[in-house]
PyMOL commands that place a pseudoatom at each C-alpha (Angstrom):
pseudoatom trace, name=CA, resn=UNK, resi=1, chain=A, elem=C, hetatm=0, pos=[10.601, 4.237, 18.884]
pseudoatom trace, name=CA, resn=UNK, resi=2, chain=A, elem=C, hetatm=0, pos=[9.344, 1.240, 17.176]
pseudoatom trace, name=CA, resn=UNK, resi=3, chain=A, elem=C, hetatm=0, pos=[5.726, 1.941, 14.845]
pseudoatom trace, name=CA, resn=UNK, resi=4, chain=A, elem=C, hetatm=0, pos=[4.434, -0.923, 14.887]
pseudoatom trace, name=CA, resn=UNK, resi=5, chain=A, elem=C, hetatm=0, pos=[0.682, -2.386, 14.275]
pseudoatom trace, name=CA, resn=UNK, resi=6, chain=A, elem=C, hetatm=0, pos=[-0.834, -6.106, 14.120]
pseudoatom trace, name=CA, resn=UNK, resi=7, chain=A, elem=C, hetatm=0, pos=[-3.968, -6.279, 12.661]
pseudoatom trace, name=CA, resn=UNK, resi=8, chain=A, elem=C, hetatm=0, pos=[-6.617, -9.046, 12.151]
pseudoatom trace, name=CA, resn=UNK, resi=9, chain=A, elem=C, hetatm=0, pos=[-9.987, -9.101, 10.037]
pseudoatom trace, name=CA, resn=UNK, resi=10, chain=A, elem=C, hetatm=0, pos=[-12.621, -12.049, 9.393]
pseudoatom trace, name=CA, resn=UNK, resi=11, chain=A, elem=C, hetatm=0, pos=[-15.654, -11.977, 7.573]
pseudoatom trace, name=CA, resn=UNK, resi=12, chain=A, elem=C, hetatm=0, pos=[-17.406, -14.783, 5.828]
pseudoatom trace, name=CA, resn=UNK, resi=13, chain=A, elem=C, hetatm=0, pos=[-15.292, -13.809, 3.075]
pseudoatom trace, name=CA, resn=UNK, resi=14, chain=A, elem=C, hetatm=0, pos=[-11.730, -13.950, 4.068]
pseudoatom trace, name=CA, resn=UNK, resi=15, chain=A, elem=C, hetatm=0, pos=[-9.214, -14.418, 7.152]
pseudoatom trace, name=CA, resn=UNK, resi=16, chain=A, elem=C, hetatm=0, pos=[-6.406, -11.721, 7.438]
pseudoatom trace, name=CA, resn=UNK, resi=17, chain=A, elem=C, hetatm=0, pos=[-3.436, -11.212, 10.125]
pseudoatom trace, name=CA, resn=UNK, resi=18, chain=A, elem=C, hetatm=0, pos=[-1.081, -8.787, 9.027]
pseudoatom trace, name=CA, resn=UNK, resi=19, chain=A, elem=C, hetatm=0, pos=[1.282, -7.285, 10.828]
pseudoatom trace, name=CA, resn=UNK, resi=20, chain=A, elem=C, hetatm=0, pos=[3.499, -3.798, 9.796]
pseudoatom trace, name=CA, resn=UNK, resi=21, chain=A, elem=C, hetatm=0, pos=[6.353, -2.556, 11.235]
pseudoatom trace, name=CA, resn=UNK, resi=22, chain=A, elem=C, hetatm=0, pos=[7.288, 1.299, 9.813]
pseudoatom trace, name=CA, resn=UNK, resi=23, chain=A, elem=C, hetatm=0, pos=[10.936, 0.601, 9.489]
pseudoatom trace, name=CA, resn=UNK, resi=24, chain=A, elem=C, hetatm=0, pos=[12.640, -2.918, 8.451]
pseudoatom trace, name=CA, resn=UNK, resi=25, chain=A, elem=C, hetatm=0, pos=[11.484, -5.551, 9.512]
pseudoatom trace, name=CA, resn=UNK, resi=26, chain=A, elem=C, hetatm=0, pos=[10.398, -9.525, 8.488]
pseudoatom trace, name=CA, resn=UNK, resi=27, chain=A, elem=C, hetatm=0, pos=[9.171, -10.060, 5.033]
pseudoatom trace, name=CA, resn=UNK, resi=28, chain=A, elem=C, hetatm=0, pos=[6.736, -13.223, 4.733]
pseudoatom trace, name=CA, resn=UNK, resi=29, chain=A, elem=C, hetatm=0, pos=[3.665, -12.729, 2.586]
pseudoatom trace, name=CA, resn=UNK, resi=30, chain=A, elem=C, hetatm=0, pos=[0.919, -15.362, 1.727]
pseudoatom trace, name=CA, resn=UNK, resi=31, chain=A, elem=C, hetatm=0, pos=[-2.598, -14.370, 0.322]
pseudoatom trace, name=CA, resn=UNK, resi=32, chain=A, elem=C, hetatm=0, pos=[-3.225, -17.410, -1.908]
pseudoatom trace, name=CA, resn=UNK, resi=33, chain=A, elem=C, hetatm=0, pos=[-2.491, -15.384, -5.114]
pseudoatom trace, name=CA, resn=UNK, resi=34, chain=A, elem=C, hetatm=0, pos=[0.695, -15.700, -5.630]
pseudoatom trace, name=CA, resn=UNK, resi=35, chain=A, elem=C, hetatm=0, pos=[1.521, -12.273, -8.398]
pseudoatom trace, name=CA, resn=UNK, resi=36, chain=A, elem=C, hetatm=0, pos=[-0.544, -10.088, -5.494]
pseudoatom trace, name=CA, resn=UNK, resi=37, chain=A, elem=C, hetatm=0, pos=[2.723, -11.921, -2.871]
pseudoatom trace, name=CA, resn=UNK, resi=38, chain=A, elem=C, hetatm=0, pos=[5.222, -10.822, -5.350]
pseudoatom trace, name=CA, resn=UNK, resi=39, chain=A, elem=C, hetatm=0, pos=[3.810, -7.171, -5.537]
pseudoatom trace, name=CA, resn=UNK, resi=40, chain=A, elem=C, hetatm=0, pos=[3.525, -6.857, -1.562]
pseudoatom trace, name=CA, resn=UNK, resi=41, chain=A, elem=C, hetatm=0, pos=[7.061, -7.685, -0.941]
pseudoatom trace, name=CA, resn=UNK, resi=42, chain=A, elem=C, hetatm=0, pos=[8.596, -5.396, -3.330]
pseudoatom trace, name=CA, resn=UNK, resi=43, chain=A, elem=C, hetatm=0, pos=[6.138, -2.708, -1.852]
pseudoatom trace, name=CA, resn=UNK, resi=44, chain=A, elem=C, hetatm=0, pos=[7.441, -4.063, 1.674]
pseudoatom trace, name=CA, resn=UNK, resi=45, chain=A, elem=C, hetatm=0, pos=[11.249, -4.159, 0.512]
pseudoatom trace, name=CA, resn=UNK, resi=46, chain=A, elem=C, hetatm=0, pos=[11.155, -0.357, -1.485]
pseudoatom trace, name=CA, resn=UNK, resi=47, chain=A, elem=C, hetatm=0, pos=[8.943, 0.882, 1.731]
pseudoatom trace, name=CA, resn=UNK, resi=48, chain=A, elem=C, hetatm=0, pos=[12.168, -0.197, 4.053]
pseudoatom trace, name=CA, resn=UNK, resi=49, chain=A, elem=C, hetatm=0, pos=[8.596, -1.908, 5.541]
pseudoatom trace, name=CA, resn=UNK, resi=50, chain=A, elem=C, hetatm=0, pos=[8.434, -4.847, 8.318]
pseudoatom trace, name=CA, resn=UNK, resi=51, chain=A, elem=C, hetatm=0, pos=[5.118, -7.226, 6.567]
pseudoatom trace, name=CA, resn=UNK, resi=52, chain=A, elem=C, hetatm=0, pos=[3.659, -9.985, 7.350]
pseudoatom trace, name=CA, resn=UNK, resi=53, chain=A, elem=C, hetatm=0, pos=[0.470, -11.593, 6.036]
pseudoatom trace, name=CA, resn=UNK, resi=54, chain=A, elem=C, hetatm=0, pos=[-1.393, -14.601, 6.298]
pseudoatom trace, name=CA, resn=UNK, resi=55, chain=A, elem=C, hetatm=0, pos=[-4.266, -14.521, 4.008]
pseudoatom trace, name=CA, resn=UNK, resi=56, chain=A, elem=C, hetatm=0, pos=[-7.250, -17.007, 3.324]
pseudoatom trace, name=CA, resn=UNK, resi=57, chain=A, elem=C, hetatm=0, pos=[-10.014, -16.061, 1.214]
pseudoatom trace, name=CA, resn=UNK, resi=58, chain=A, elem=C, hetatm=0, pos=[-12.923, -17.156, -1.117]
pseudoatom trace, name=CA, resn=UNK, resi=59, chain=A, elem=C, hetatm=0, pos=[-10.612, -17.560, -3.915]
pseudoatom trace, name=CA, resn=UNK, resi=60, chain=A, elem=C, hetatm=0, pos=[-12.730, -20.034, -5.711]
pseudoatom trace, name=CA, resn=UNK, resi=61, chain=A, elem=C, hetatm=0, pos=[-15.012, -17.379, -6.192]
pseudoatom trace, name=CA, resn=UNK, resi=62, chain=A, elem=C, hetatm=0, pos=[-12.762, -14.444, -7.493]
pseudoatom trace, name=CA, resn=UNK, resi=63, chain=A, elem=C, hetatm=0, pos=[-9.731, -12.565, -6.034]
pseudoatom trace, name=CA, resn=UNK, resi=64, chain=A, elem=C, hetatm=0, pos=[-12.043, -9.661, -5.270]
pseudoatom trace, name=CA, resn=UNK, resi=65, chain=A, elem=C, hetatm=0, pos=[-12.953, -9.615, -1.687]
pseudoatom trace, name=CA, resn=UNK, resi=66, chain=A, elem=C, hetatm=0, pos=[-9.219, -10.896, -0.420]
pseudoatom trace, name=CA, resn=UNK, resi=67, chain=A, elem=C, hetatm=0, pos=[-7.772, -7.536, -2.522]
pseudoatom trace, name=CA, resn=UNK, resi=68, chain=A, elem=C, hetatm=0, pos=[-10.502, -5.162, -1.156]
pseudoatom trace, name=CA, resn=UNK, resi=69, chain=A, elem=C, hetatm=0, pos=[-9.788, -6.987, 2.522]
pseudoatom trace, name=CA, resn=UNK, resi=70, chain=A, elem=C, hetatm=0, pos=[-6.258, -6.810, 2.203]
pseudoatom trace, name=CA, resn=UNK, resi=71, chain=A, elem=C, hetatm=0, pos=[-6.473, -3.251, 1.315]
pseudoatom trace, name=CA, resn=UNK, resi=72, chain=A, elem=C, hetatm=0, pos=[-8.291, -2.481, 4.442]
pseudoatom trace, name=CA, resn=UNK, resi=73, chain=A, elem=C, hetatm=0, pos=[-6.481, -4.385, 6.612]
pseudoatom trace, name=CA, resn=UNK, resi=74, chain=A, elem=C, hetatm=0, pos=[-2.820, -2.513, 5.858]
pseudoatom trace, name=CA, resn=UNK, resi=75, chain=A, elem=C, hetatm=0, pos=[-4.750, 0.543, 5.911]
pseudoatom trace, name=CA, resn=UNK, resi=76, chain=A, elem=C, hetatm=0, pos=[-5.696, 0.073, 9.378]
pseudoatom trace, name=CA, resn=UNK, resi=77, chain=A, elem=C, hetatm=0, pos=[-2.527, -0.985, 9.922]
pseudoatom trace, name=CA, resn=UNK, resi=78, chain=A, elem=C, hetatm=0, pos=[-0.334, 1.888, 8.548]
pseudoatom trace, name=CA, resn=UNK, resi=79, chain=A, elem=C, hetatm=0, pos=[-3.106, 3.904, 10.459]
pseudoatom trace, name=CA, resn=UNK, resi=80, chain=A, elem=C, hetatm=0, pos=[-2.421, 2.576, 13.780]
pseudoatom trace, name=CA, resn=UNK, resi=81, chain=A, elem=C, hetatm=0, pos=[1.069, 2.585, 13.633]
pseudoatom trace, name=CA, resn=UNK, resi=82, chain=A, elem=C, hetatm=0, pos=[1.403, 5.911, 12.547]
pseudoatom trace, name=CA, resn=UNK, resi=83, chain=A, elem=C, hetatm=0, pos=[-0.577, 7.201, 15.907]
pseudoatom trace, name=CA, resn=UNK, resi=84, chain=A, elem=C, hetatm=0, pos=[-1.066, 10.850, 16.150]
pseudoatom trace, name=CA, resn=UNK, resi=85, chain=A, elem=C, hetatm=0, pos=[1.761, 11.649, 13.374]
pseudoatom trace, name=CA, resn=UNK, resi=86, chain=A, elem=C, hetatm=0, pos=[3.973, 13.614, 15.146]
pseudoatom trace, name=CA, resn=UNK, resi=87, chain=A, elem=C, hetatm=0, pos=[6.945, 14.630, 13.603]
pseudoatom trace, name=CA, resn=UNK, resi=88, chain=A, elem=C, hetatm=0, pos=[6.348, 12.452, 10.370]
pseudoatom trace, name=CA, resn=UNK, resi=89, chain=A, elem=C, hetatm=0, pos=[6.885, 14.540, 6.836]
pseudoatom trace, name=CA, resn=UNK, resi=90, chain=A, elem=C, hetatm=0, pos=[3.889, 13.358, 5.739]
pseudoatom trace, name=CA, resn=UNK, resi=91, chain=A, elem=C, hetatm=0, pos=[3.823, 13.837, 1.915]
pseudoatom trace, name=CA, resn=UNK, resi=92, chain=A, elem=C, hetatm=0, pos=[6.483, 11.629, 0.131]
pseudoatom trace, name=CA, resn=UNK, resi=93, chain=A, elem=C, hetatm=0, pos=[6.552, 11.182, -3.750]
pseudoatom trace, name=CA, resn=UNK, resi=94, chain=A, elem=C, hetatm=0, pos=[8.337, 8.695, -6.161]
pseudoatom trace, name=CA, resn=UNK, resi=95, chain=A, elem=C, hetatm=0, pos=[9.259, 7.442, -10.378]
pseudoatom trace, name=CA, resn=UNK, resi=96, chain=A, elem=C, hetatm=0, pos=[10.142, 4.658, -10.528]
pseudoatom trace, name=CA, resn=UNK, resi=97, chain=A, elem=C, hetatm=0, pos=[11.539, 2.641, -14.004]
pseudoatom trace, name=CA, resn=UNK, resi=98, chain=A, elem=C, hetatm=0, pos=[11.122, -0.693, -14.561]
pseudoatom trace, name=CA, resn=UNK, resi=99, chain=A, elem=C, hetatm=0, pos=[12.280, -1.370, -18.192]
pseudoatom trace, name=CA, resn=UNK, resi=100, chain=A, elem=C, hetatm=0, pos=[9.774, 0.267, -20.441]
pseudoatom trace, name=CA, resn=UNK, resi=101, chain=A, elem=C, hetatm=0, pos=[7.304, 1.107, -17.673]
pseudoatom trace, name=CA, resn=UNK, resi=102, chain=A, elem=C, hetatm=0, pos=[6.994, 4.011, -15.517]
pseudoatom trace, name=CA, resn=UNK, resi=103, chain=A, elem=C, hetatm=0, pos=[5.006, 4.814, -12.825]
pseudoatom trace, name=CA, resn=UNK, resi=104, chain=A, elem=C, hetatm=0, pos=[4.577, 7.698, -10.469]
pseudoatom trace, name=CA, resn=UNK, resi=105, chain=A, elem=C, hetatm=0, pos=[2.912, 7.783, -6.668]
pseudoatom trace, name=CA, resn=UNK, resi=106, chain=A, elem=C, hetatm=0, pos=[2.133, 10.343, -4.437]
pseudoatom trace, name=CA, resn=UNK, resi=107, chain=A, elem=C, hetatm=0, pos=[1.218, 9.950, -0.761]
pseudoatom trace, name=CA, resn=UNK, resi=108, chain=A, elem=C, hetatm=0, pos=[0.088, 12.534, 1.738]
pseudoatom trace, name=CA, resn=UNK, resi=109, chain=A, elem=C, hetatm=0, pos=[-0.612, 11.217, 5.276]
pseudoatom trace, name=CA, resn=UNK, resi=110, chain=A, elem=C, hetatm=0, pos=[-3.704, 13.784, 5.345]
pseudoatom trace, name=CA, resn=UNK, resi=111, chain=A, elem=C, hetatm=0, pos=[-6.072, 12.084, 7.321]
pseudoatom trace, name=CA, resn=UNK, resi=112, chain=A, elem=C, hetatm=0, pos=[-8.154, 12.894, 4.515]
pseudoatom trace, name=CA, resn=UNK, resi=113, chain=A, elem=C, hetatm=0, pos=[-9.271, 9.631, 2.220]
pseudoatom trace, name=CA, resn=UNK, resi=114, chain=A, elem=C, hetatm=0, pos=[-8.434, 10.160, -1.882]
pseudoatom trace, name=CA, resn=UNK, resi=115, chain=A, elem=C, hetatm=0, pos=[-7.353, 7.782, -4.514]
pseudoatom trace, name=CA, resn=UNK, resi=116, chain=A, elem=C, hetatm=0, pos=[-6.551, 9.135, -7.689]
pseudoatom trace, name=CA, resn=UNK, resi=117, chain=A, elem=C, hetatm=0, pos=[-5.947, 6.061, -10.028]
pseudoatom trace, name=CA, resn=UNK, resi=118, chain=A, elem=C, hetatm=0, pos=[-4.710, 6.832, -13.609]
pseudoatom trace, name=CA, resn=UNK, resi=119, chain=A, elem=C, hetatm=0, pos=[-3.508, 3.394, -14.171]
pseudoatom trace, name=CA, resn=UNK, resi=120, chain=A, elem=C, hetatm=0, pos=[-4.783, 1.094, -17.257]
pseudoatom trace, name=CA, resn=UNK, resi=121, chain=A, elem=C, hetatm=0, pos=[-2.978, -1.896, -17.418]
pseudoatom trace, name=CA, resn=UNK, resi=122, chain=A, elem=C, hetatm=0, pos=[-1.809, -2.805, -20.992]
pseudoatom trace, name=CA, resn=UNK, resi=123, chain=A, elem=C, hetatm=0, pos=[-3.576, -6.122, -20.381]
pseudoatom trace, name=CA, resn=UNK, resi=124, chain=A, elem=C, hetatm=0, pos=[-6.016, -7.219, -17.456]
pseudoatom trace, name=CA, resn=UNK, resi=125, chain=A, elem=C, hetatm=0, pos=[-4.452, -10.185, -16.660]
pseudoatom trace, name=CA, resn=UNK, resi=126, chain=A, elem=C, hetatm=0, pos=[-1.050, -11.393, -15.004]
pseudoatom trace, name=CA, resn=UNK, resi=127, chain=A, elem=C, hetatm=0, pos=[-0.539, -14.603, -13.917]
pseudoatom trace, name=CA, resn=UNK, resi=128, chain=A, elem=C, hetatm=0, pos=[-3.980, -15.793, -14.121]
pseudoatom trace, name=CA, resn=UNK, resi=129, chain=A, elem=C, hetatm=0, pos=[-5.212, -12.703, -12.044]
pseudoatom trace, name=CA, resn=UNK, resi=130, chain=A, elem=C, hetatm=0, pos=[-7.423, -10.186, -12.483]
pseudoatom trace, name=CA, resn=UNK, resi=131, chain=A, elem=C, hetatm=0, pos=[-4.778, -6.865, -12.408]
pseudoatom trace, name=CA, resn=UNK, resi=132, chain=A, elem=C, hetatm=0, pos=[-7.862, -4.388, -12.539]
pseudoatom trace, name=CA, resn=UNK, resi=133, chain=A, elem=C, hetatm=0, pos=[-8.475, -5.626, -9.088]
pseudoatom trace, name=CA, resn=UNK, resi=134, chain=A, elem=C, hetatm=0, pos=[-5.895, -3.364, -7.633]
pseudoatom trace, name=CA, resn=UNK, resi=135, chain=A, elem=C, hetatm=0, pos=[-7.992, -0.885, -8.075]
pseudoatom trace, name=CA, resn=UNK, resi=136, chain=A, elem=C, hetatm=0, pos=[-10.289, -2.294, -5.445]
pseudoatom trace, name=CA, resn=UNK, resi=137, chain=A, elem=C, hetatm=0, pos=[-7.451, -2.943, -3.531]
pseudoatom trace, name=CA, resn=UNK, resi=138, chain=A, elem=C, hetatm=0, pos=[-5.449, 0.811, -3.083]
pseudoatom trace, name=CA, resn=UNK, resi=139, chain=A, elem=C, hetatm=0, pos=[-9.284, 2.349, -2.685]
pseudoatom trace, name=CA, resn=UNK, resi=140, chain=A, elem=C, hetatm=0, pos=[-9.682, -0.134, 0.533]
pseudoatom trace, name=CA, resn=UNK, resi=141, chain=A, elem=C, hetatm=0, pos=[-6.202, 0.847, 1.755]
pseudoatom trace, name=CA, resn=UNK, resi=142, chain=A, elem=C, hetatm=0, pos=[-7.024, 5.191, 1.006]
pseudoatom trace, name=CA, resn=UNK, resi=143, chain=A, elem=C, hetatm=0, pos=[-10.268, 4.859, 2.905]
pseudoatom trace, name=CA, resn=UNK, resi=144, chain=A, elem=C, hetatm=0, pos=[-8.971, 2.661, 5.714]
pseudoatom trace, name=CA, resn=UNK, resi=145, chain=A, elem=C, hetatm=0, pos=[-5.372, 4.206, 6.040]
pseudoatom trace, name=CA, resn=UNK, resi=146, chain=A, elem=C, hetatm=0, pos=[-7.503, 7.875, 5.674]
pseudoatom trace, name=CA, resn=UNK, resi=147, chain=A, elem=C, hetatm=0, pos=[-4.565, 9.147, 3.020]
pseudoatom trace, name=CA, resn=UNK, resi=148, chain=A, elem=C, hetatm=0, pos=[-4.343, 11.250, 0.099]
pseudoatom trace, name=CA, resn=UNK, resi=149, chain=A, elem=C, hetatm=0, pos=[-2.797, 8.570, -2.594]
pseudoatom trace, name=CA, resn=UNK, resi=150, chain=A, elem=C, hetatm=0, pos=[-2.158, 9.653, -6.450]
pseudoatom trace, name=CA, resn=UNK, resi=151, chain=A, elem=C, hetatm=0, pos=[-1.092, 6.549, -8.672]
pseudoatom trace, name=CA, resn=UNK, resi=152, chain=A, elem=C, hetatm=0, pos=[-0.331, 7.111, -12.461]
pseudoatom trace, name=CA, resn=UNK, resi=153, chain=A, elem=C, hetatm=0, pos=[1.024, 4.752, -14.446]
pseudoatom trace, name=CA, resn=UNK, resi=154, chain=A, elem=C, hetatm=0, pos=[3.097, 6.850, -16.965]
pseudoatom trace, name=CA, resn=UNK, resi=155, chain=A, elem=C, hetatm=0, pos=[3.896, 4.258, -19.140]
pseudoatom trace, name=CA, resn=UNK, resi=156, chain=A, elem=C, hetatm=0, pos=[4.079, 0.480, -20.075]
pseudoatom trace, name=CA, resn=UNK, resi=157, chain=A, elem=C, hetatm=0, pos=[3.391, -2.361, -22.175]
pseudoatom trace, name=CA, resn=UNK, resi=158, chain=A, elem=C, hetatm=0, pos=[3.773, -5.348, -20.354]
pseudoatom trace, name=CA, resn=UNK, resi=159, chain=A, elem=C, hetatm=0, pos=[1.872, -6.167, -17.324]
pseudoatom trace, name=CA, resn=UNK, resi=160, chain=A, elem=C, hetatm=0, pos=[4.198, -7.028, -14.714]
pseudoatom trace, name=CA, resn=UNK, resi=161, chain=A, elem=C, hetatm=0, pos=[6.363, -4.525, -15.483]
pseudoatom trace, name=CA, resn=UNK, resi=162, chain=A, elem=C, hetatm=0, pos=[3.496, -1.982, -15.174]
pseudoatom trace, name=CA, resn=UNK, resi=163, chain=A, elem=C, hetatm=0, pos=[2.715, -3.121, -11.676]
pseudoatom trace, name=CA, resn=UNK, resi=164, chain=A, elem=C, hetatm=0, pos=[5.803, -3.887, -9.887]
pseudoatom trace, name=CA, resn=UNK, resi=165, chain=A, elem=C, hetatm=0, pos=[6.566, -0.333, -11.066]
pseudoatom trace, name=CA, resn=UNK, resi=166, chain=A, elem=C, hetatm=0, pos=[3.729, 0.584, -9.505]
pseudoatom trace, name=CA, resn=UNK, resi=167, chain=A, elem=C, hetatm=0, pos=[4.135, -1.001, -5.985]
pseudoatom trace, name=CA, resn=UNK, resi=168, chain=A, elem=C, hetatm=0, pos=[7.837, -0.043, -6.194]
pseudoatom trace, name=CA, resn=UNK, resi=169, chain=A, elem=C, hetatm=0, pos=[6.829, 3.830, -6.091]
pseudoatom trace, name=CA, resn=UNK, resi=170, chain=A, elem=C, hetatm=0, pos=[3.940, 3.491, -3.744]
pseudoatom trace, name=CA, resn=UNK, resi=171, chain=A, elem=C, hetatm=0, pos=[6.812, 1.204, -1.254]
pseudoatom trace, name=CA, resn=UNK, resi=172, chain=A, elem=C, hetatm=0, pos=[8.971, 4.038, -1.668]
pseudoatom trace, name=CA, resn=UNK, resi=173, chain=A, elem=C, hetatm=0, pos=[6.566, 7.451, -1.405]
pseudoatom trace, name=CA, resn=UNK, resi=174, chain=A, elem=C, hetatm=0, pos=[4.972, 6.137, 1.451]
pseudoatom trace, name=CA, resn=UNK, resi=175, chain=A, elem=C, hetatm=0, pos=[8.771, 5.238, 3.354]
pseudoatom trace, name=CA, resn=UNK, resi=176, chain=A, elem=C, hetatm=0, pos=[9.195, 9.196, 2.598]
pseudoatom trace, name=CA, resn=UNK, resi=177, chain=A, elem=C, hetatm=0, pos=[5.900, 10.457, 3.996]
pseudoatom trace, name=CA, resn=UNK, resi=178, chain=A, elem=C, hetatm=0, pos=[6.239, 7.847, 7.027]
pseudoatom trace, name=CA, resn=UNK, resi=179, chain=A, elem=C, hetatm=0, pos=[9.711, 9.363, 7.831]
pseudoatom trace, name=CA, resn=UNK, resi=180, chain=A, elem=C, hetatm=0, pos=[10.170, 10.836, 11.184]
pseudoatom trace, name=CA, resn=UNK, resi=181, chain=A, elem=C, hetatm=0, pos=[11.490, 14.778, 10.675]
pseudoatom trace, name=CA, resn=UNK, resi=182, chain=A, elem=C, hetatm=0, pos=[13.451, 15.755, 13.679]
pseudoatom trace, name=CA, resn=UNK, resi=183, chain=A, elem=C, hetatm=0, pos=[13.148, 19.099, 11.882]
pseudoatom trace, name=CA, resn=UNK, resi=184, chain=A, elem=C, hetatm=0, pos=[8.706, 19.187, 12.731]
pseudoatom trace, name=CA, resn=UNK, resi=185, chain=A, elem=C, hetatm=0, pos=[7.796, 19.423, 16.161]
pseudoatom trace, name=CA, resn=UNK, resi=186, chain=A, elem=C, hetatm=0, pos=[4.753, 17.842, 16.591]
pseudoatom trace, name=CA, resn=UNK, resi=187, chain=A, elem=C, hetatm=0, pos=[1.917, 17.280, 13.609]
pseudoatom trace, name=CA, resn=UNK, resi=188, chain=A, elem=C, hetatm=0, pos=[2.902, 18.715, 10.344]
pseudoatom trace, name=CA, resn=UNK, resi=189, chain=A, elem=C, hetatm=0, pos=[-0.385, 20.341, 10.174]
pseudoatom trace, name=CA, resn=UNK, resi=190, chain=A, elem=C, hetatm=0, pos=[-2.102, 24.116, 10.240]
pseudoatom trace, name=CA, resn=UNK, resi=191, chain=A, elem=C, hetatm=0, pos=[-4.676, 22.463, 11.879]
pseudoatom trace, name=CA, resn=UNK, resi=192, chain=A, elem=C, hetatm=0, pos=[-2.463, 20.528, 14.540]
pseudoatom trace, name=CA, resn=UNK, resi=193, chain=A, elem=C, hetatm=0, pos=[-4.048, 17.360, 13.683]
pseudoatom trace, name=CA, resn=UNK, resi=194, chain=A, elem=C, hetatm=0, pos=[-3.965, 14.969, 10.622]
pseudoatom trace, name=CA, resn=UNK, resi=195, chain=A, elem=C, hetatm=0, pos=[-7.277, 12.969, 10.909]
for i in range(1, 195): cmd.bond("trace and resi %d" % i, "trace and resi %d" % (i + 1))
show_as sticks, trace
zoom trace
């Protein structure tokens, strides 16, 4: 079975296509910002994710609405192709190192939208961007997606360390909770649905 979701958005604002494939697939990322590129594709890579984006948006005024877009757009993705979540685990969980950093996230395919971010970044910018941005961008992708999403950053001192730590974990908790379960028969819920 092949989960799979294409998913366009335009505003005034911002032009997004992005298409997700639960399972490997194509890798080819461009939002205009080119540290944001770098984190989606080792999400995509630690995920065992298909992603592709083409991304256009008001960058001359500030990376804000293309991270909040972007957020909402893979939500809706992951959303769609994770139809009525049958058989999925559901919650997945991950550390991962990068040098002196260490960062922690926890997904649970709820249905239910919560971001818990516990993540200062030892200095607000990377490459000329704005990192406090992500913020903006994993509460777009909780509220769209409709998951339960815990990030901590444990530790670190540099940046981009801090970060790709960060996407690393999220790329692989959410390839755990995304994992079909041949062990669950139907939704992993007491309610019989996850929405």
């Amino acid at each position: 079975m092949v989960r799979k979701a294409q998913v366009t958005r335009e505003t005034r604002e911002t032009r997004i296509q992005l298409e997700l494939t639960l399972g490997v697939g194509a890798i080819e990322i461009s939002t205009g910002l080119p540290f944001v590129d770098h984190m989606l594709e080792a999400f995509a890579r630690h995920g065992r994710l298909g992603l592709v984006i083409q991304a256009q948006g008001d960058l001359e005024v500030d990376a804000h609405h293309t991270l909040e877009d972007l957020g909402l757009t893979l939500g809706r993705a992951l959303k769609e192709a994770l139809g009525d979540k049958a058989s999925i685990r559901r919650f997945g969980s991950a550390y991962v190192p990068m040098d002196e950093a260490l960062a922690r996230v926890v997904v649970d395919l709820s249905g239910r939208p919560h971001l818990a971010y516990r993540v200062t970044p030892p200095s607000p910018v990377c490459g000329g961007f704005d990192s406090r941005l992500f913020h903006e961008f994993f509460q777009a992708l909780a509220n769209a997606g409709a998951l339960t999403l815990h990030l901590d950053l444990i530790a670190g001192a540099e940046v981009h360390h801090a970060f790709e730590a960060l996407f690393k974990a999220f790329g692989r908790a959410l390839a755990e909770a995304v994992a079909l379960d041949a062990g669950v028969k139907g939704v992993p819920s007491t309610k019989g649905v996850l929405e």
